[in-house]
FIKOLZA-1660 file (N, C-alpha, C; in steps of 0.1 Angstrom, whole numbers, plus 5000, padded with zeros to 4 digits):
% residues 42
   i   px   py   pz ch aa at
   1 5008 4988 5000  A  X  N
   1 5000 5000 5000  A  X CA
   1 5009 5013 5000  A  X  C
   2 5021 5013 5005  A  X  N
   2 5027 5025 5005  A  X CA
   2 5038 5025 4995  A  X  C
   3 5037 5018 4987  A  X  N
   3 5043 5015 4975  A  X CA
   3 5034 5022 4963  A  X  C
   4 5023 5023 4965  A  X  N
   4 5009 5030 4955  A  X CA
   4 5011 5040 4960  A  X  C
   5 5007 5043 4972  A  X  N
   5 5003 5057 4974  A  X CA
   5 5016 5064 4971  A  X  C
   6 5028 5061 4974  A  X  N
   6 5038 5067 4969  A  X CA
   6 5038 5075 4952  A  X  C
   7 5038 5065 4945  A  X  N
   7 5032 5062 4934  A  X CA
   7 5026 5076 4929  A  X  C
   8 5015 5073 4934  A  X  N
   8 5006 5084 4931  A  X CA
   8 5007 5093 4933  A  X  C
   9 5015 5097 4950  A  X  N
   9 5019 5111 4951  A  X CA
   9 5029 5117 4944  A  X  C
  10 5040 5108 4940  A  X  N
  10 5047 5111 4927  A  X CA
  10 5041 5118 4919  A  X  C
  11 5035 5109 4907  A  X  N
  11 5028 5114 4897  A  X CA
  11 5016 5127 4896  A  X  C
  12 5011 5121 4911  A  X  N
  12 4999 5137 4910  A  X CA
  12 5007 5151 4910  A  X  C
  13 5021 5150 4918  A  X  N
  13 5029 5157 4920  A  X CA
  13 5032 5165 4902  A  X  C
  14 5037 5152 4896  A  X  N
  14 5047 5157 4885  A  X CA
  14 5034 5160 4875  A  X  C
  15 5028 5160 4879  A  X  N
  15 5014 5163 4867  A  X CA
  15 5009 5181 4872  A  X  C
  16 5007 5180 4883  A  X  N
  16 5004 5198 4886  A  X CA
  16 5018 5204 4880  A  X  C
  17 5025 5201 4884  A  X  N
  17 5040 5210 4880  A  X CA
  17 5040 5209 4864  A  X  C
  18 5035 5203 4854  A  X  N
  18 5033 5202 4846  A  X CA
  18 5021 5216 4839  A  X  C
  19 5014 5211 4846  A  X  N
  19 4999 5223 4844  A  X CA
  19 5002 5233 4842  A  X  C
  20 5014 5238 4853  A  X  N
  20 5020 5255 4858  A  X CA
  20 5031 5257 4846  A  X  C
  21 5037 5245 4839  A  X  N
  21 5047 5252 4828  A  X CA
  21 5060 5248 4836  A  X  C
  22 5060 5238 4843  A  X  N
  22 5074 5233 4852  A  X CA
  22 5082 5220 4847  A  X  C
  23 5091 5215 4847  A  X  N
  23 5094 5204 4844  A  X CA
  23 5095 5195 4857  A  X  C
  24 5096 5181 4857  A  X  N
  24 5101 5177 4863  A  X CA
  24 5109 5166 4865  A  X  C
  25 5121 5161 4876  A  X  N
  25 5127 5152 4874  A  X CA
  25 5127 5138 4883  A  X  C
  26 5124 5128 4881  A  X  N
  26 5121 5116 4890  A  X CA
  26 5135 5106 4892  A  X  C
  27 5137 5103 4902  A  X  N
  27 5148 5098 4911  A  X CA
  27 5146 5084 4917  A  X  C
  28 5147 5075 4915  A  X  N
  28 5146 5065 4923  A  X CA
  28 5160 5064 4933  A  X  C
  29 5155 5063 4946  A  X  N
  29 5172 5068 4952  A  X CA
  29 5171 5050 4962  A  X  C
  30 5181 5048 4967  A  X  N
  30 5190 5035 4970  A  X CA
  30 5176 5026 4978  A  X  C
  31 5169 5039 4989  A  X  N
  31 5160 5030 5001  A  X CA
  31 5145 5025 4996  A  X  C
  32 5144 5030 4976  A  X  N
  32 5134 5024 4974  A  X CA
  32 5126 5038 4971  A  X  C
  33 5127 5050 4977  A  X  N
  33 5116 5062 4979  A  X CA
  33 5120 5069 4965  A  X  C
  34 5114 5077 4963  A  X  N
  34 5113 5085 4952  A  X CA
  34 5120 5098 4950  A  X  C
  35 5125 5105 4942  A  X  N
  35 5130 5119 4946  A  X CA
  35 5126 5129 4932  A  X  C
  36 5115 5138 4935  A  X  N
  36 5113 5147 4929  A  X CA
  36 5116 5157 4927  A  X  C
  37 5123 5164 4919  A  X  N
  37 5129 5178 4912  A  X CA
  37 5121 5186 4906  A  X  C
  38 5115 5196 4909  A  X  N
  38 5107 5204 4904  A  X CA
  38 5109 5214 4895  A  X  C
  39 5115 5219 4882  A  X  N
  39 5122 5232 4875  A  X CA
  39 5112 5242 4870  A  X  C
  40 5112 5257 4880  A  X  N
  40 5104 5266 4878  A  X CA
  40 5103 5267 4865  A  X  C
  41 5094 5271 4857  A  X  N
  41 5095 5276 4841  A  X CA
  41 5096 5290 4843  A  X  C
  42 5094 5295 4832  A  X  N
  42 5096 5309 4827  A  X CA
  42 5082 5316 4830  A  X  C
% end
C-alpha cells in the first residue's frame, strides 16, 4: 500500500508542476523512495 500511494503522490505531484509550465525530474534513490525535482519555468 505505500508502494501505490507513493506512486501516486509522485505522479499527481509531476502532473500539477506540469499544468503550471514546470518540468520535472524523478529519482529512484538506493531505500526504494522517490526523489522529485521540480524546474520553475519561465
Amino acid at each position: 500500500m505505500d508502494q501505490f500511494l507513493q506512486t501516486y503522490a509522485v505522479e499527481r505531484a509531476k502532473l500539477e508542476a506540469r499544468k503550471q509550465g514546470h518540468t520535472t525530474i524523478e529519482q529512484l534513490l538506493t531505500d526504494g523512495s522517490i526523489k522529485v525535482t521540480i524546474h520553475l519555468g519561465a
